[in-house]
N, C-alpha and C positions, 0 to 999 in steps of 0.2 A: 216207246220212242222217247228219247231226250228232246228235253224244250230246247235245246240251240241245234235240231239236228236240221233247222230249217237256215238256217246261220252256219253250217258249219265248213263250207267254202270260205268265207268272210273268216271266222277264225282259225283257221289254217292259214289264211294270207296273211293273216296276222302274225301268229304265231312265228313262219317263216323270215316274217320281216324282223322279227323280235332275235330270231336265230342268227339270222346276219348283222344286227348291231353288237351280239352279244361277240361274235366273231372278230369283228371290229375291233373291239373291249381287247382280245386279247392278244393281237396285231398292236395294237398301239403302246400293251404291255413289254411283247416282243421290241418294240423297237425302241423305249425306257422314255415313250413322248411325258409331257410332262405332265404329274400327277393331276393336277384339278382339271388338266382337259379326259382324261381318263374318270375320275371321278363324275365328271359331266355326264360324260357319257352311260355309266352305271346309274346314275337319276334317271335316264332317259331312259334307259332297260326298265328300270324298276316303275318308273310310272307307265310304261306299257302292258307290263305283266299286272298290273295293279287294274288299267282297264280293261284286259282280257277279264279277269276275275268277278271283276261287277259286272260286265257284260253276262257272264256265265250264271252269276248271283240272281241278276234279275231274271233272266231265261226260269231260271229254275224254279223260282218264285210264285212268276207266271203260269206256268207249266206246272209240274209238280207237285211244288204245295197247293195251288189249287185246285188241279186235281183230287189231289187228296182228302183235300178241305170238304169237297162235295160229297165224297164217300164217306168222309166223319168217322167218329170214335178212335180208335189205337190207331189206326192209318194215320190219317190226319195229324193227331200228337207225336208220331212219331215224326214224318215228316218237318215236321215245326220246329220239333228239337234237332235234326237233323239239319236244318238251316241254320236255325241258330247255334250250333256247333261248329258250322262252317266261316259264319260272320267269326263267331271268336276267332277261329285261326287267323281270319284275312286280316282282323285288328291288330294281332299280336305280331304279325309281318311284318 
């Protein structure tokens, strides 16, 4: 079982909400509104997507690597690296 699968109503609703701004985004491109209220609005995607992601990060955290943690040796290291592989991506976003 995924650590957010007890959450995973809440992010769908999110998600969806996140899909209808992006929508928005390109309604506003269609109709040549002006750039920095478009760009605004891309902040506003992008920091949504940003707390999907840490929502997700710590689920998994919680769940997962500790999981993991408990069972010990190559599990557990792997796991760990596997997060922290994931933190890089989200940095590098």
């Amino acid at each position: 079982m995924n650590g957010y699968t007890q959450d995973k109503d809440a992010y769908l609703k999110r998600m969806r909400r996140i899909e209808g701004q992006v929508r928005g985004i390109a309604k506003m491109i269609e109709n040549d509104e002006y750039c920095i209220d478009v760009l605004t609005q891309v902040s506003a995607v992008t920091k949504a997507l940003q707390a999907v992601a840490l929502g997700l990060m710590d689920e998994h955290l919680r769940h997962c690597v500790m999981e993991a943690a408990e069972v010990g040796g190559q599990v557990a290291e792997d796991k760990v690296a596997e997060a922290s592989a994931a933190v890089a991506r989200l940095v590098k976003s």
